[in-house]
N, C-alpha and C positions, 0 to 999 in steps of 0.2 A: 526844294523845301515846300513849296507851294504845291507839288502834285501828292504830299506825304499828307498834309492838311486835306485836302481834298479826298482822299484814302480815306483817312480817319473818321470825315463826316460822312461817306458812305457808307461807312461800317455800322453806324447807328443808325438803329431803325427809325428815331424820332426823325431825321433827315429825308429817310426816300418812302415810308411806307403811305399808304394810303389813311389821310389826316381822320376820317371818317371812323375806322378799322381799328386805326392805333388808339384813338382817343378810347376805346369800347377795352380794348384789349388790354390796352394802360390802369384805364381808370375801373374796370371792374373788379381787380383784385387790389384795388386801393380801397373802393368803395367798402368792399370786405373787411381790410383792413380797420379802417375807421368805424364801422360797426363794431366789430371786436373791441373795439376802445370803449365804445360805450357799455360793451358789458361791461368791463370793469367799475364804472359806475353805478350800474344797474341792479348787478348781482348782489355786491353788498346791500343794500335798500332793501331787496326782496328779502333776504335772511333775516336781517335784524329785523325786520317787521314783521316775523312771526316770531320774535322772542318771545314768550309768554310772560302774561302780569305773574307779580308777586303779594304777598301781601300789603307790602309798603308802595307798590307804584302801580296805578291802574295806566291799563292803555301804552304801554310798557314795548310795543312797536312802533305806537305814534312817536311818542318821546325818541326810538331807535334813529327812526327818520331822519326827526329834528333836526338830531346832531348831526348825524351825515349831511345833512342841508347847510350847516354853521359851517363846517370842515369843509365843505366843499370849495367855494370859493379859488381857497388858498394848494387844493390837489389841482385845479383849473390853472391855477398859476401856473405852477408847475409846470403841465400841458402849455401854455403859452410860451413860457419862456424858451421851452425846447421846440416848439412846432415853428414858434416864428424867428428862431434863429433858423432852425431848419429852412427856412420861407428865403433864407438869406443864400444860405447853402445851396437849396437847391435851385436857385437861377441863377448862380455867379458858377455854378457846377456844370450845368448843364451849358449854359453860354461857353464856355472856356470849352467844353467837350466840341460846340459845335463850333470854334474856332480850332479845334486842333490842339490845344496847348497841352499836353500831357502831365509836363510840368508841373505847370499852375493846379494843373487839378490834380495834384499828389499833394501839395501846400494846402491845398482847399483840406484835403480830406483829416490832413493832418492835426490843424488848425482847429478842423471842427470837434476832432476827442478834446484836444485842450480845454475849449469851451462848456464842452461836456460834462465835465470835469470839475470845472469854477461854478458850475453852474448848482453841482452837487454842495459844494461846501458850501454855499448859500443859504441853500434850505436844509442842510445842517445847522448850522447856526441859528436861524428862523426855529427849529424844533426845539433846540436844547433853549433859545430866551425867550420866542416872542408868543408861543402859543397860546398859554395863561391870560395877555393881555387882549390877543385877538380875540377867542373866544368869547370874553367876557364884555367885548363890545359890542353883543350880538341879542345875549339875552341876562335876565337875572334868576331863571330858575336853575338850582344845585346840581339838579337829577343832569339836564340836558348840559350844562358846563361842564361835570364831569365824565361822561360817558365821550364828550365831542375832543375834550382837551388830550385825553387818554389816544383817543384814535390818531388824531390829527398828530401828535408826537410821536406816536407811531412810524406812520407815515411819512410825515418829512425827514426823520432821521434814516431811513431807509430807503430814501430817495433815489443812490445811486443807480439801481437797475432805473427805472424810469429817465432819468437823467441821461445815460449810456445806449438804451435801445432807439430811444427818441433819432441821436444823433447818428448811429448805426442805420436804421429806419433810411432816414432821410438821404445817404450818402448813399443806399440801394436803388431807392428811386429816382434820385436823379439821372443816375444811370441805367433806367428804365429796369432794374432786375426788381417789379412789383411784386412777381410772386412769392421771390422767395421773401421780404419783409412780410410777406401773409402771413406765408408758414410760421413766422416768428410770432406773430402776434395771436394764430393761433394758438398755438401750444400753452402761450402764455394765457390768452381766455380760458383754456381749460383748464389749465393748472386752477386758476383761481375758480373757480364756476366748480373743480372739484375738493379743493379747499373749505372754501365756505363753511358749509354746513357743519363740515368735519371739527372745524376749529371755532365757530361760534358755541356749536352745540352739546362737542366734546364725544364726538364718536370716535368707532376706531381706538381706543384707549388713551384718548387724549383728552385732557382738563376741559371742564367747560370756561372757554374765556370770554362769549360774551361779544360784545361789541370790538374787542382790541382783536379777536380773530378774525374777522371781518378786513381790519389793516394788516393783518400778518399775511392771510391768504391774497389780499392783493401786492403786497409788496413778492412775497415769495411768483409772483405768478411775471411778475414785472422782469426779476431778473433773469428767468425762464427765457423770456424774448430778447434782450438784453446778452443772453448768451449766443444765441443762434443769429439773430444779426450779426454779432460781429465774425462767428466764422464765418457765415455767405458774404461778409464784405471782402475778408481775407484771402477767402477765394474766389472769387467771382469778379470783385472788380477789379483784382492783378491785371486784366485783360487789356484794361480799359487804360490804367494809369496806376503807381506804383503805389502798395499799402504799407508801405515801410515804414516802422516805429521811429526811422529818425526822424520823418518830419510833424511825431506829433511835438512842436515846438510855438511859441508862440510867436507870431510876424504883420508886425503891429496893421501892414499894406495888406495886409492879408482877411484879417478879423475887423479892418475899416470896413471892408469890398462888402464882407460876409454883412457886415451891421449897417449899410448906407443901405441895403435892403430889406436887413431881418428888424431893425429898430422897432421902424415903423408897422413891422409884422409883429413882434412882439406887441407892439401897445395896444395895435388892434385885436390880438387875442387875449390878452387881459382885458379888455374891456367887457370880455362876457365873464372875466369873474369879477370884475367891480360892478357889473351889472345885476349877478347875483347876489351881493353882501348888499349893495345899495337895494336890492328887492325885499332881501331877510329885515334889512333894518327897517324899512317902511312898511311891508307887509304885517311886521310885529305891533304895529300901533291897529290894528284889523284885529289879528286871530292869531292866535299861535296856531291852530288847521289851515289858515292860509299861508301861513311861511311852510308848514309841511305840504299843504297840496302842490305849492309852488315847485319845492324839489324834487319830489316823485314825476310831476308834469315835467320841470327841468330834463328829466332822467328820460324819461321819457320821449322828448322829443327829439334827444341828440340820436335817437337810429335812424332818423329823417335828415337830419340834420350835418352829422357826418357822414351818410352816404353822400350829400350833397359835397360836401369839402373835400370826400373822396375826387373826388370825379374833377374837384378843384384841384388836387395836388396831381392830376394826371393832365391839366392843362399848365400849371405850368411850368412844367419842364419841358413839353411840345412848344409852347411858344415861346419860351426864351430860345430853346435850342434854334429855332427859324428864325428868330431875329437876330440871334449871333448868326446864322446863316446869311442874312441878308434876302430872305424869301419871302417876300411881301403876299404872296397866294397860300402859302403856306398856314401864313401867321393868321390872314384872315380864314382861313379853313377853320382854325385850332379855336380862335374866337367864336365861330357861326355854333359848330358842332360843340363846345364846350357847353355853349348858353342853352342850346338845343338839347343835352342830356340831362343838363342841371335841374330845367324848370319842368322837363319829364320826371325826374327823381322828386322835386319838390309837391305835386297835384298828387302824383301816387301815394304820396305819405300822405298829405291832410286827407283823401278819398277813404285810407286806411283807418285812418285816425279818428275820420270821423263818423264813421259804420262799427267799426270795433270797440270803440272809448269803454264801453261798459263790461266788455271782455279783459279789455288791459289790466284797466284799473283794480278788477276785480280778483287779480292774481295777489292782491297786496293785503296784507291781513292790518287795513285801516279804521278806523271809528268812521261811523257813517258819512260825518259832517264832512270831515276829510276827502271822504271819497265823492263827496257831491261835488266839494268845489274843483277839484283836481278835474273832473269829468267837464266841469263848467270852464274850466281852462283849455280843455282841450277843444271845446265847441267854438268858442272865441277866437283863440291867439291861431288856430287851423287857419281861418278863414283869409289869414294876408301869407300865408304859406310863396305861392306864386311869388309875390314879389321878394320875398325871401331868398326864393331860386335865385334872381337876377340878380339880386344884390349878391349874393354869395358868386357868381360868376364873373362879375365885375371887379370884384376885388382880386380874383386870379388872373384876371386880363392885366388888369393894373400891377401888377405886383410883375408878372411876365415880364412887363414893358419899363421894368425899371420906375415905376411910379407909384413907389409904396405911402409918398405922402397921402397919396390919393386915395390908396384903401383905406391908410387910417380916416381920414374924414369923413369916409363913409361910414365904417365902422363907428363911430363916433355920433354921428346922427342916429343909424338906427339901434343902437345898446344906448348909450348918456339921454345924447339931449334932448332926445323927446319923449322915449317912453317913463324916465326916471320921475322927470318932474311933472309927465302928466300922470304916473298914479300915485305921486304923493300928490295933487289935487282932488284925486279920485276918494281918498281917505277919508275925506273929511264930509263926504256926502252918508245918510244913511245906510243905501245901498251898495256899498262901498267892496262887497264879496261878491258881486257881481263887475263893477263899474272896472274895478284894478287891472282885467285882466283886457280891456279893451286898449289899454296904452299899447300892448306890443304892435298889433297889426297895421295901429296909427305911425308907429315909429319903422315901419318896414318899406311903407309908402311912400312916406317923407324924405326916405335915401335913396329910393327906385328914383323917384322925379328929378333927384340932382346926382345920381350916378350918371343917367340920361346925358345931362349937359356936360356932367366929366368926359364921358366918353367921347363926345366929338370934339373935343378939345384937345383929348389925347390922341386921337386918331389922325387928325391934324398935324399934332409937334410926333409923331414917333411914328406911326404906319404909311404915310403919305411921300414923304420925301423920300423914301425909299426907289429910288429909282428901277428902271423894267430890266435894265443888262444884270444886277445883281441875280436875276432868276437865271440866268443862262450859265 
């Protein structure tokens, strides 16, 4: 038995390849990956912000924005709820692969459509009652309620593809098959990216609808990937461990495992959408163009931003896989070189971002004022970039290592508790379209200084005791 385990882990390349290699080879069609995510953010923003005024509404892409700004938050949910159960999957996936258990990890996978699943009728239900209420705790203007209420219904009630590829997605890469979850989420950026226009604008012989096209081209693009993941899991990870429908079943030791990891990954990636509503709602006592610059910049920085968490979801399945291994060289490999591509990804963006800023922005058909501030966010919130990197690499260390309490905390410090409340102090200053956007870089620093102290603490209880025969 013991020499079939042993098999199994050399079969995986996260096991014997070179830590340096894999990490590049993992993480670059992940990185991809996650860019593509951000188009779907992106692309819509860019259309509706050339809808053209009407008689009745000047500025009539500003307004477009807005509401994709309001709606946003709760599409981010979304994103969370599946990424960080995902976060769950994929180290209880990967660990159990590099234990050997086949088994387990046919339960795991099983487990995780169930979830998948529950997770849809959620934001089902969230569309058909709660949308009207959210919205309208955002702003009091008509135009933007109803153009955001409209989208936002849209979109949660067509949830499932997003819900479905998410967990397809994740059951890919923890079995290291990155590319082919690429190819999913390409097809599906394009889909939507060729959408768009078509179904905002009503070309092609199709209605003009405006803002709701905009949801339909993304959801329609969603399911697109949603499709294609789940045959490359069908076939591809038969290899690995069995994809048999009997075990999509629920088991209760099973979705604990999944969630004593993904919990705390969940709350840490809704914290960037309670980060967001708690921005729209404090930004709105400023400017209604700073709660729009704020999203466009939002949109903006996730192609920095998820390259980086790319390159996070290719570290941790490397170093869980080596510490179910029991490979203490390994594991610090997968840490050295994680943190090493991270905070290369993170300089490259702000260097980008802040040489181009007036190119970016200027693809967006905004009111001027809009476009200053948004420009003035990117000059600011850039400059704590770096320590962004580390943080965003610490929390994949931690989450690896079984210590997801620990990402949330961090997460926690730099989204809540320090950027929140220091730019609703920032508000209340004259300068205050300047001052707001200085919280973030404040609040990136603050969790870099006590990530620092987590990590040799963790390094301590979970890297150290690992004794030297395990490597042999």
């Amino acid at each position: 038995m013991k020499n079939i385990v042993e098999e199994t882990r050399q079969m995986n390349k996260m096991g014997t390849a070179d830590i340096k290699k894999l990490m590049l080879s993992m993480g670059l069609p992940m990185i991809v990956s996650m860019a593509l995510q951000a188009v779907y953010n992106i692309v819509d923003s860019y259309f509706v912000s050339c809808m053209p005024d009407t008689a009745e509404v000047q500025h009539m892409g500003d307004l477009a924005v807005n509401a994709l700004t309001l709606a946003f938050p709760v599409q981010m949910l979304m994103i969370a709820i599946g990424v960080g159960t995902g976060v769950g999957i994929n180290a209880i996936l990967s660990r159990s692969l590099g234990e050997g258990d086949s088994e387990k990890c046919s339960k795991i996978a099983g487990n995780s459509i169930f979830l998948g699943l529950c997770m849809y009728v959620v934001f089902l239900l969230f569309g058909i009652f709660g949308v009207d209420a959210y919205i309208g705790s955002q702003t009091d203007n008509q135009q933007i309620i109803s153009m955001a209420t409209s989208y936002l219904r849209i979109c949660t009630i067509g949830s499932f593809g997003v819900s479905m590829y998410i967990t397809y997605e994740k059951l890919l890469q923890a079995t290291g098959k990155t590319m082919q979850s690429t190819i999913a989420q390409i097809a599906g950026a394009l889909t939507n990216i060729i959408l768009d226009p078509i179904m905002i604008f009503g070309w092609c012989g199709l209605p003009e609808m405006g803002i709701n096209g905009a949801a339909y081209a993304t959801i329609i693009g969603q399911f697109v990937s949603f499709a294609l993941d789940a045959v490359f899991h069908y076939v591809c990870n038969s290899k690995d461990f069995s994809a048999n429908l009997k075990y999509v079943k629920p088991q209760l030791n099973i979705i604990g495992q999944i969630y004593r990891v993904g919990v705390p990954a969940i709350l840490m990636q809704a914290l960037m959408s309670f980060l967001t509503y708690g921005v729209n709602v404090i930004f709105a006592n400023v400017s209604t163009e700073a709660v729009t610059a704020y999203g466009i910049y939002y949109k903006i920085q996730q192609f920095v931003f998820f390259a980086a968490f790319g390159m996070n979801n290719a570290m941790i399945p490397i170093i869980a896989f080596n510490y179910g291994m029991r490979s203490k060289k390994r594991i610090n490999q997968g840490i050295r070189y994680g943190m090493i591509y991270t905070l290369i990804i993170m300089f490259l963006g702000a260097v980008l971002l802040q040489v181009f800023a007036n190119q970016i922005l200027g693809i967006f058909s905004l009111s001027d004022r809009t476009r200053e501030l948004a420009i003035l966010a990117v000059r600011i919130i850039t400059l704590g970039y770096i320590f962004v990197g580390a943080n965003i690499a610490y929390q994949g260390i931690f989450q690896a290592l079984g210590c997801g309490v620990s990402s949330l905390v961090l997460s926690l410090i730099r989204l809540i508790v320090v950027p929140l409340p220091l730019a609703a102090v920032f508000t209340c200053f004259a300068n205050a379209e300047t001052l707001i956007w200085i919280a973030f870089p404040v609040g990136e620093l603050a969790a870099f200084l006590i990530a620092l102290v987590m990590m040799k603490f963790i390094g301590k209880s979970k890297i150290a005791p690992i004794k030297a025969q395990a490597e042999q």
